[in-house]
C-alpha positions in Angstrom: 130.8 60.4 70.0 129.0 57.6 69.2 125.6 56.5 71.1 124.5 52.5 71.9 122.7 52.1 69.1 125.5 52.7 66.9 125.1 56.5 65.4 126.8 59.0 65.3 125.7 61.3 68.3 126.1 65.3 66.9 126.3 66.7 69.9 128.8 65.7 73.2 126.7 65.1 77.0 129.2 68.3 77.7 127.9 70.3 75.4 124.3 69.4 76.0 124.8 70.0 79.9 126.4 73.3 78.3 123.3 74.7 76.2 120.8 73.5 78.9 122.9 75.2 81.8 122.2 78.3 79.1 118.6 77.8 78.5 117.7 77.8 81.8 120.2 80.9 83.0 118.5 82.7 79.9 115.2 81.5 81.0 116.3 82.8 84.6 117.7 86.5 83.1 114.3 86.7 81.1 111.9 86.5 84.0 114.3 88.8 86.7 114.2 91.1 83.7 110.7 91.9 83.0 110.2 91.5 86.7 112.7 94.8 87.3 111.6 96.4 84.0 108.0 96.6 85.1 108.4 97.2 88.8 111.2 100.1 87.9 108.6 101.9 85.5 105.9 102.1 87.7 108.5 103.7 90.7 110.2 105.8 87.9 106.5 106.5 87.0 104.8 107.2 90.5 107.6 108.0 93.0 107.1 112.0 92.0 103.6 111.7 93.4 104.3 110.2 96.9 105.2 112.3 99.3 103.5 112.5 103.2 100.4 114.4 102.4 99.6 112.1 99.3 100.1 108.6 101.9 98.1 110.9 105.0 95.1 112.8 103.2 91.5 111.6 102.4 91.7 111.7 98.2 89.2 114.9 97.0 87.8 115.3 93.6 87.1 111.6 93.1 90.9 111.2 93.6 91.9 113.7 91.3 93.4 115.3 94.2 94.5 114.5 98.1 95.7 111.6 98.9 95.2 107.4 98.9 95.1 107.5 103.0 91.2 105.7 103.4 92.0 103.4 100.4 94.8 101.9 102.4 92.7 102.2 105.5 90.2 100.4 103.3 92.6 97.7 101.8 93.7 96.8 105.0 90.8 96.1 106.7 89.4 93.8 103.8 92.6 92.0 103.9 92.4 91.6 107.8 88.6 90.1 107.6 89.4 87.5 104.9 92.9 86.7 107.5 90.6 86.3 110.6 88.1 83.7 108.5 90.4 82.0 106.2 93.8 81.2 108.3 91.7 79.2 111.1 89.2 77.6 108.3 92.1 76.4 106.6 94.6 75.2 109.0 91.5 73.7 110.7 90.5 72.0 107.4 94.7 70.6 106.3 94.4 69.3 110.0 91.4 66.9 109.7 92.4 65.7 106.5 95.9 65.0 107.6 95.7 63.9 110.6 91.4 62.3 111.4 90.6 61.6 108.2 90.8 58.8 106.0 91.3 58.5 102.4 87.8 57.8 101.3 85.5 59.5 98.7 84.3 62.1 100.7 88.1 63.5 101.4 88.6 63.1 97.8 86.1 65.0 97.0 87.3 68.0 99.9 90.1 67.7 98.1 89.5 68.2 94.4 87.0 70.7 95.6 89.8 72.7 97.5 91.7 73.0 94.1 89.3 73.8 91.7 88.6 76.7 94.4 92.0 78.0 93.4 91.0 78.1 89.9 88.0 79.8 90.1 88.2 83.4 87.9 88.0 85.9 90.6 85.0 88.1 88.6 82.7 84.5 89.7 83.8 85.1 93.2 82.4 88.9 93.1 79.6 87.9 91.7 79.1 85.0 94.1 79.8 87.4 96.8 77.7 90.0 95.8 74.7 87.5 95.5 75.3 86.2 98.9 76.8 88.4 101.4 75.7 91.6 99.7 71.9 90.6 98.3 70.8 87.6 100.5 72.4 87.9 104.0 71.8 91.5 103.9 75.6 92.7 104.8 75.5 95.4 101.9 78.2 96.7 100.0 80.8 96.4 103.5 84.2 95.5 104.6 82.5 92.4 105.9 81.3 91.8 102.5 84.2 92.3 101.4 86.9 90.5 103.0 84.3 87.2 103.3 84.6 87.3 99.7 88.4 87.8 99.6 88.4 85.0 102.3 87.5 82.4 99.0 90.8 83.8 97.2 93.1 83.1 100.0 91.4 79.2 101.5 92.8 77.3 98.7 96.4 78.4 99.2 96.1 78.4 103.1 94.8 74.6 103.3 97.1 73.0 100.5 100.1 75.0 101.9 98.9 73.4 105.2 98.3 69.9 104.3 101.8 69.8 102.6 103.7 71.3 105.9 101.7 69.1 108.0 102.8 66.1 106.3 106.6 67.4 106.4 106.3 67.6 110.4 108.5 64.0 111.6 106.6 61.2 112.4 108.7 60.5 115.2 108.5 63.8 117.0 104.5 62.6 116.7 104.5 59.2 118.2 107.5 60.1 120.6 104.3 62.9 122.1 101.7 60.4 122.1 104.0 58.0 123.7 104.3 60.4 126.6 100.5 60.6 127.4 99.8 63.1 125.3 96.6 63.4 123.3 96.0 63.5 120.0 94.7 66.8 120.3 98.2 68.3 122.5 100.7 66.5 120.0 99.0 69.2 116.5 99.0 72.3 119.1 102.3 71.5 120.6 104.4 69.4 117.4 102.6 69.6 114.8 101.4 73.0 114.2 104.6 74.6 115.4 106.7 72.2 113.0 104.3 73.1 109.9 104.1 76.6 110.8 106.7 78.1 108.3 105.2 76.0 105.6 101.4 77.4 106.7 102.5 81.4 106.7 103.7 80.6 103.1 100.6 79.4 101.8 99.0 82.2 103.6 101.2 85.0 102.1 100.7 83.8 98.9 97.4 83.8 99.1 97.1 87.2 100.8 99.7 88.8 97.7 96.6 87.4 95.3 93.8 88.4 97.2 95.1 92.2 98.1 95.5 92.9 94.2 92.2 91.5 93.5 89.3 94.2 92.1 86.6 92.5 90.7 86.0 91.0 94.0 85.9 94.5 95.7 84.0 95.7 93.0 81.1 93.7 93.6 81.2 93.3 97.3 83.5 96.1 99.1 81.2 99.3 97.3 83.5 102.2 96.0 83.0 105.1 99.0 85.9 107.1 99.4 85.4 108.2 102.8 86.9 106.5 105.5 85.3 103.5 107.6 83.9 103.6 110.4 82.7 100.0 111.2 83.4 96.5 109.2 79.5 97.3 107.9 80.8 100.7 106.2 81.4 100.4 102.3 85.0 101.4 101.2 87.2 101.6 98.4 90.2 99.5 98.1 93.7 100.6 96.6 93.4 98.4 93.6 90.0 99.9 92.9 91.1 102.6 93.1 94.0 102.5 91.1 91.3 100.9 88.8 89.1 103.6 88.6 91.9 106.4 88.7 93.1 105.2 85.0 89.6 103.6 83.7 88.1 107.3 83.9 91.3 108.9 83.2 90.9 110.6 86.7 94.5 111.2 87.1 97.4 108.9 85.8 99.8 110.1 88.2 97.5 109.5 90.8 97.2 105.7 90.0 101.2 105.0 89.4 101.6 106.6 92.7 99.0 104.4 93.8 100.6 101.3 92.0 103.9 102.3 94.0 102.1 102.3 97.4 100.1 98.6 96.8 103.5 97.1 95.5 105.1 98.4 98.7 102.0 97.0 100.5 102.9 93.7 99.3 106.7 93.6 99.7 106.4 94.3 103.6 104.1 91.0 103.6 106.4 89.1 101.8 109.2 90.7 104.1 107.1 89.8 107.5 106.4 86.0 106.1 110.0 85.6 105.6 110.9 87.2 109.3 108.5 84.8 110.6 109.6 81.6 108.8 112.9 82.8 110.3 111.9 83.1 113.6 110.2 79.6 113.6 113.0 77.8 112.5 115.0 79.1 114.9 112.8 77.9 117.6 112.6 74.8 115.8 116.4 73.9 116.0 
C-alpha cells in the first residue's frame, strides 16, 4: 500500500480497522471482567451469611452479631431525604436555565458552579454538612442531616442530566403547544417534562448509585446509632458505614461481605426500577 505522500504505508486500512476492532473488544473484555471478578467475590464471599434473620434482625454486639435490618432502615431513609430535596431543586433549576434564562454571565456562572459541585471530594461535603446542618442549624447528627448532605452528591447529576433531556424534547411538539393557547408554564408540565423524563430519572439514578455508597458523608452528618429510627431527627447508621466500621475494627468480616452483598443488591433494584421507568415513558411517548 502506498499512502499520498508517496511511502510506503506498513500497515493496510483492513488491518488497522482489524487491530482497533481488537483494542477496543479487549478494552470491552477487560472492564466486564474485573466488573464480574469483583462483584462474584464479594457474593462467593457474603452469600453464606444472608439468610432471613440476618436481612430482619436489629445487629447486637456492635454488629458482631444479628442482623443489618436498621442499617437498611437507615440507608433508606437518608437516601429518600436527599430524593425529596434534590429531584425538584434540580429539575426546577435544568428548567429555568433551559427554558427562562438567557445565556449571560450569571447562567454561566450556575453552570460552571453545577459542575465543579460534581467534583467536589465527598469527605468536604461531610464536613460541610456537619458544620452546617449538624453544628449551626442545630439538626444534630440526624437523617435530616443526613440526607440534606447526600442531597449535594446527587444535584449535580439530576440538573445536567436534566438540562441535556430538556434540550432533546422537539421544538415543534413546543411551539405546536404554545400555538394552541397554551402557556409557557402548561407546555414544560405537559411536553416538556414528560418528553425529558427518561433522560431526568437517569441522571437521578446515577446520582442516587453515588450517593447510597457514600460514607464520609454519613460519617459526619447521619451519626453511627445502631438502633432503629424513629423520626428524620433520630441519628442512624447507614449500610456503607456500616460495612465500614464492620472491617475498620475487624468486628466481623463476614458480617461486612454479607453486608457488601445486601448494598450491591440495594443498588441493582434502583438501576432495575430506572430502567422499568424509562420503559414505561417511552411507551407513553410513542
Amino acid at each position: 500500500m502506498i499512502n499520498i505522500a508517496g511511502h510506503h504505508r506498513i500497515l493496510s486500512h483492513d488491518t488497522i480497522n482489524k487491530i482497533a476492532t481488537l483494542i477496543l473488544w479487549a478494552s470491552a473484555v477487560i472492564t466486564i471482567s474485573f466488573l464480574v471478578y469483583i462483584i462474584g467475590y464479594i457474593i462467593i464471599r457474603g452469600i453464606g451469611v444472608i439468610n432471613i434473620s440476618f436481612l430482619l434482625d436489629s445487629p447486637r454486639m456492635s454488629g458482631a452479631e444479628g442482623g443489618i435490618f436498621n442499617a437498611i432502615v437507615g440507608t433508606l431513609c437518608l437516601v429518600a431525604i436527599a430524593l425529596i430535596t434534590a429531584v425538584p431543586i434540580g429539575v426546577g433549576a435544568a428548567i429555568f436555565l433551559i427554558e427562562y434564562a438567557t445565556d449571560n454571565p450569571v447562567t454561566r456562572v450556575i453552570t460552571f458552579g453545577v459542575e465543579c459541585l460534581a467534583g467536589i471530594p465527598s469527605i468536604v461535603i461531610g464536613l460541610f454538612g456537619y458544620a452546617f446542618f449538624v453544628v449551626y442549624l442545630g439538626l444534630g447528627f440526624s437523617i435530616l442531616s443526613g440526607g440534606l448532605s447526600l442531597m449535594f452528591m446527587i444535584l449535580p447529576w439530576t440538573v445536567r442530566a436534566s438540562e441535556e433531556a430538556i434540550k432533546t424534547v422537539s421544538m415543534e411538539l413546543k411551539e405546536g403547544s404554545l400555538a394552541l393557547g397554551a402557556t409557557k408554564w402548561q407546555t414544560i408540565v405537559q411536553i416538556v417534562i414528560p418528553g425529558a423524563l427518561p433522560g431526568i430519572t437517569t441522571g437521578v439514578i446515577l446520582g442516587t448509585g453515588k450517593a447510597i455508597g457514600e460514607t464520609a458523608v454519613i460519617m459526619y452528618t447521619a451519626g453511627s446509632s445502631l438502633l432503629l429510627p424513629h423520626s428524620i431527627f433520630d441519628p442512624v447508621r447507614a449500610l456503607p458505614y456500616h460495612l465500614y466500621i464492620l472491617v475498620s475494627e475487624g468486628i466481623s468480616e463476614d458480617m461486612a461481605y454479607g453486608s457488601a452483598v445486601v448494598l450491591l443488591v440495594m443498588i441493582l433494584i434502583i438501576n432495575l426500577m430506572a430502567i422499568g421507568i424509562q420503559k414505561m415513558c417511552n411507551k407513553r411517548m410513542k
